[in-house]
N, C-alpha and C positions, 0 to 999 in steps of 0.2 A: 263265500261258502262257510256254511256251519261246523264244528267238529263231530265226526262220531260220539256221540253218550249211549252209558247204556242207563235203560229204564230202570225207574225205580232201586237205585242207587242214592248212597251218601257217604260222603268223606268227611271225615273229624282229626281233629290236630288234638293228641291226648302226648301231656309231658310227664316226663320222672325226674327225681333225682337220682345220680347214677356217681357212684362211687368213682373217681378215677384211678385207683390204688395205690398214688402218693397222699392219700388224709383228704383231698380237695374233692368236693363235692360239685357236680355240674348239672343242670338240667339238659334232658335228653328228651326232645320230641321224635313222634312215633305219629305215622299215617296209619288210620283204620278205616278203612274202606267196607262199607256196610250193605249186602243183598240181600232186597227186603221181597217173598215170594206172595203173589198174588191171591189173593183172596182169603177165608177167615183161618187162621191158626187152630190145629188140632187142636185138642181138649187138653192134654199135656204140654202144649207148646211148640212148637218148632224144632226138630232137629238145628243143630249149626253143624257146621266146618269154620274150623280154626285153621287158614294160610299164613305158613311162612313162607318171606320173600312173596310178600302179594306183587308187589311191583310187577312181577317176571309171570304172575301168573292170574291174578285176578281176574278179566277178565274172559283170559280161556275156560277156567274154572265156570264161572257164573253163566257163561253162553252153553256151555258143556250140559249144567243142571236143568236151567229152563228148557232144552230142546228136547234132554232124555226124560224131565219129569213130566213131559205132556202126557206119555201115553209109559207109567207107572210099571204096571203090569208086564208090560211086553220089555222095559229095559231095568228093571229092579233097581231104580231111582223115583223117589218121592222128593217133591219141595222140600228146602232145608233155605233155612238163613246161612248165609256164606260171608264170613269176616277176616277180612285181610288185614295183615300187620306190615308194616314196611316202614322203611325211614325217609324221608324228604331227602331229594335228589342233592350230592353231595361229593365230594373228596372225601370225606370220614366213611360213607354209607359201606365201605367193604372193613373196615377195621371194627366199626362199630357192630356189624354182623358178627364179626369171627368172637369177638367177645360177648355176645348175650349168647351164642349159641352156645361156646364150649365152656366145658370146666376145664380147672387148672391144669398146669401141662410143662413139668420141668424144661429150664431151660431157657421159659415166655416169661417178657416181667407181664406184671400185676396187670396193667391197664389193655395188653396183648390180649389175652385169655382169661377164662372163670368166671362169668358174668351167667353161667345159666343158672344159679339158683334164683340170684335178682331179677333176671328177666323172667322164671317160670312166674314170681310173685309178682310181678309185670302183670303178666296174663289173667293170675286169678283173681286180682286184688285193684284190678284196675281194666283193664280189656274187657275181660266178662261183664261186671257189675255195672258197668256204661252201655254194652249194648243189650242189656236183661232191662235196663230203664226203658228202650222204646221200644222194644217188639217181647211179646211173650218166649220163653223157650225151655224147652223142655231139659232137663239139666240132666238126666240120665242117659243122652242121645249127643253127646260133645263127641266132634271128631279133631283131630290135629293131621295137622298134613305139612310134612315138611323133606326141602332136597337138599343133598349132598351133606353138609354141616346144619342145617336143619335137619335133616332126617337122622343126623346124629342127633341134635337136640332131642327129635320126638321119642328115641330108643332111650336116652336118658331119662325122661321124664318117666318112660313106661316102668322102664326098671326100676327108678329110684320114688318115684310119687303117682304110682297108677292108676291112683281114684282121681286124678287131675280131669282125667278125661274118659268117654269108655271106649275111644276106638282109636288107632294109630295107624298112621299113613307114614313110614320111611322110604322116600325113592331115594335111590342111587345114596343110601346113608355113607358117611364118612366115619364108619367102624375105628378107622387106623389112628382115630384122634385118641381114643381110648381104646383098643380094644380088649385091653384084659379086665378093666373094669367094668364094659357093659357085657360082657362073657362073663364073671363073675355075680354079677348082678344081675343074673337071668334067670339063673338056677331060683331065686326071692323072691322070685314077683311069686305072690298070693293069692291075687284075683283071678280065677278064673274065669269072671265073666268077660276078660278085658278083650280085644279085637284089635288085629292083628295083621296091617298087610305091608310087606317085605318086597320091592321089585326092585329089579336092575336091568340094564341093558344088556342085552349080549355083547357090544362091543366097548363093555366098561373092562377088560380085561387083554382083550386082544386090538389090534388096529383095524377101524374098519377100511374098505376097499380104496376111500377116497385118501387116506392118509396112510398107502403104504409105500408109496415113494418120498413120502415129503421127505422136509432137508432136517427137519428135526425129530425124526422117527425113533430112534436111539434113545431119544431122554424119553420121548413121551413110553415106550416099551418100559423103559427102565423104573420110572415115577409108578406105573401103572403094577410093575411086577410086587413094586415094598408096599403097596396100597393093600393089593390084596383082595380090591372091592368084592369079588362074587364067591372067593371063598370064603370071607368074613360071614359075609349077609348070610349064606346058607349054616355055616356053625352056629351064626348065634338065634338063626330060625330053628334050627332043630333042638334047643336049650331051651328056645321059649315052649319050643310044643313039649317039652317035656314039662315044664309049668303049667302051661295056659291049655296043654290038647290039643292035638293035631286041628279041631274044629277052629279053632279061636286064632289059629297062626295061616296066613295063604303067605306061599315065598313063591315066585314069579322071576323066571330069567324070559324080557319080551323079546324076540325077535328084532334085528336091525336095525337096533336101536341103540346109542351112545348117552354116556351122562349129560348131554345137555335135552337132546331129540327126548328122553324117556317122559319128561311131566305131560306134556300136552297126551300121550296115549295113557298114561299109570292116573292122572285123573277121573276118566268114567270108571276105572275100576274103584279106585277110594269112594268116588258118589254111591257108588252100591253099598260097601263098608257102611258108610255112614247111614244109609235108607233103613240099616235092619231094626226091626223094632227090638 
């Protein structure tokens, strides 16, 4: 038997050097996983999506695009190149996560945390200008899509560097890792033209039905209450709209849905995010 592929796909091994913040420098590879859309390239180029955590999500993502962008019109998704970041399957792949995505965070040494400035220059300075070599793309149509401590990263970048990209996709963002600085840093953001979508689960707060007997109900209640997830998301949705315009910010509580369940549904919403001219 063969394995499932999907079509018209490619995968690349692209390295960095990556600080470990005892002075020692190490090389850090990175899987980019490449979805190349059929037939000839708008005159501007291509929309992209930028995934974080492609591994977990890549090809929901890309089966997602091609089936809503057959028929445009009717689901307000158009073809876009779709580019996954991930790490080569691993022991480090969860450490190495929690450090590109957050900034620094008393308490964490060095090598723990603070890596998203490195990792956004990651993206701009190496991700991008490798897949802008083989397919055309339209640079004023960038989306970024990222969950939990990713969708922290993607609310960092917005706040802190939001010409990086013009649209942003945070599901189930991890507010709690900073939240006074990206509630501070909301109020700043300047672009108005920037794009904005904010979703959570509804059962990112409360337990849902399957997990209200379990045996460790208590801590997950208790982790769930200092997190804070859906009141976060909504204060700092209503700061950006006070920046960016109620038009420019969508905040979404989905129905029956938990922080792991919420990507596969909050994806055709971000596909649309990203279709808009």
């Amino acid at each position: 038997m063969t394995p499932f592929t999907l079509a018209r796909t490619e995968r690349l091994l692209l390295e960095r050097r990556v600080s470990g913040g005892d002075g020692r420098i190490a090389r850090s590879a990175y899987c980019i996983d490449v979805a190349i859309p059929e037939g000839p390239a708008p005159p501007a180029g291509w929309p992209s999506v930028y995934l974080l955590d492609a591994s977990d999500c890549f090809g929901t993502c890309v089966e997602a695009l091609r089936r809503m962008s057959r028929r445009p019109n009717a689901t307000g998704v158009s073809p876009a190149v779709v580019v996954g970041i991930s790490w080569p399957d691993g022991d480090a792949a969860l450490a190495r996560r929690q450090y590109d995505f957050t900034t620094a965070r008393h308490g964490m040494a060095s090598k723990e945390a603070g890596g998203a400035h490195a990792f956004l220059a990651f993206l701009q300075e190496g991700v991008k200008p490798l897949v802008a070599e083989r397919l055309p793309l339209d640079e004023g149509r960038q989306t970024l899509f990222g969950h939990s401590l990713a969708g922290y990263f993607a609310l960092w970048v917005l706040t802190h560097r939001p010409r990086a990209f013009r649209s942003y996709a945070a599901i189930s963002p991890s507010i709690w890792w900073d939240r006074n600085g990206l509630l501070d840093a909301a109020f700043r953001v300047a672009l108005g033209d920037r794009r904005v979508l904010i979703a959570l689960g509804e059962w990112e707060d409360e337990l849902p039905p399957w997990q209200a007997t379990s045996s460790d109900r208590a801590e997950v209640i208790a982790r769930r209450k200092a997190r804070a997830m859906v009141a976060n998301a909504r204060e700092l949705s209503m700061r950006l709209q006070a920046a960016l315009g109620e038009d420019g910010v969508r905040w979404l509580l989905l129905p029956e849905e938990d922080h792991a369940s919420i990507v596969s549904v909050a994806i055709p919403r971000m596909l649309r995010l990203a279709s808009l001219p």
